[in-house]
Structure formats: structure tokens, C-alpha cells
N, C-alpha and C positions, 0 to 999 in steps of 0.2 A: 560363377554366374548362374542365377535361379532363374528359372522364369515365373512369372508371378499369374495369381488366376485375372489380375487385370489383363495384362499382355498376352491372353489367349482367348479375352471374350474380344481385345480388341482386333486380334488376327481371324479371328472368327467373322466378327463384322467386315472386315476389308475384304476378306475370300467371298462373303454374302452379298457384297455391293457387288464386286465384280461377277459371278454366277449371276444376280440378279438381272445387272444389263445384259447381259452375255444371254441368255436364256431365252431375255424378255424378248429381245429384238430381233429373234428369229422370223416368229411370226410376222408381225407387223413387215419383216422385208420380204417376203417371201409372198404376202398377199399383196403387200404395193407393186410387187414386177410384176406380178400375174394379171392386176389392173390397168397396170399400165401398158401391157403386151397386148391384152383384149382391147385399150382403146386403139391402139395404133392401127390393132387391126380392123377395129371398125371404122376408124377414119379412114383408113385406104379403100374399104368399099363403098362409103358416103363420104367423101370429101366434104361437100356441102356443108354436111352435119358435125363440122370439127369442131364449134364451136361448144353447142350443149354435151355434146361427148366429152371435150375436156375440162367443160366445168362440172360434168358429174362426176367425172375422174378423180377431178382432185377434190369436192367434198367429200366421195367415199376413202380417199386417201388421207384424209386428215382424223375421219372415222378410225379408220385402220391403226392409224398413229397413235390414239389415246391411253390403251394399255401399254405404250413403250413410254410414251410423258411419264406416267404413274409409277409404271417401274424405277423410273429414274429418280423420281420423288423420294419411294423408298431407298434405292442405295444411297442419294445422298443425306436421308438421314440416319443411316448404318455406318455413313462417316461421317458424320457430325455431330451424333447426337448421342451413338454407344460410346462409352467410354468405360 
């Protein structure tokens, strides 16, 4: 059994899709809890204010979100496109 220099650009790609997600989606979760921890906590002091609180919340959080889409973009074209 060889292994051939295809079957090692293609294990290369699948270890690079997965580091990719794996990497990318650290950030992105790690600033959405912390957004999300600071609104809860500012709703609990302005209840009132729950509404514009949470809709800032979640466009900063979709903000947040965009470099893990992109990431994703590329691993899925590291398996579908390296070959």
C-alpha cells in the first residue's frame, strides 16, 4: 500500500478544514458570551431598557459572527474544492 502525493494534499485539506473551524470559532464564542453576559447584566439594572439592549446585542452579535461564516466558507472549500 503507497500512499500517494494526492492522499496527503487531500489529508492535509480535511486536518485544515477542521483546525480552520476549530480555531476560527473560538473568538466569535467567546465574545458572544461576554456580550451576552453584559447585556443580561444590563437589563437587570434597566429592565425598561430590555428591548434596545437586546437588539443591540444581537446586531453586535451577528457582527461578531462574520469571521466564523468566512471561516466556514473556507474549510468548506478545502473539502470540496482541494483535491
Amino acid at each position: 500500500m503507497e500512499i500517494t502525493g494526492v492522499e496527503i494534499i487531500r489529508a492535509a485539506a480535511v486536518l485544515s478544514a477542521g483546525f480552520c473551524m476549530g480555531f476560527s470559532c473560538l473568538g466569535p464564542g467567546i465574545g458572544e458570551g461576554y456580550a451576552c453576559g453584559k447585556a443580561v447584566e444590563a437589563i437587570a439594572k434597566e429592565p425598561t431598557q430590555a428591548g434596545p439592549i437586546t437588539r443591540t446585542m444581537l446586531v453586535g452579535q451577528a457582527v461578531t459572527e462574520s469571521p466564523a461564516i468566512y471561516a466556514l466558507v473556507i474549510a468548506l472549500l478545502l473539502l470540496f474544492v482541494v483535491k
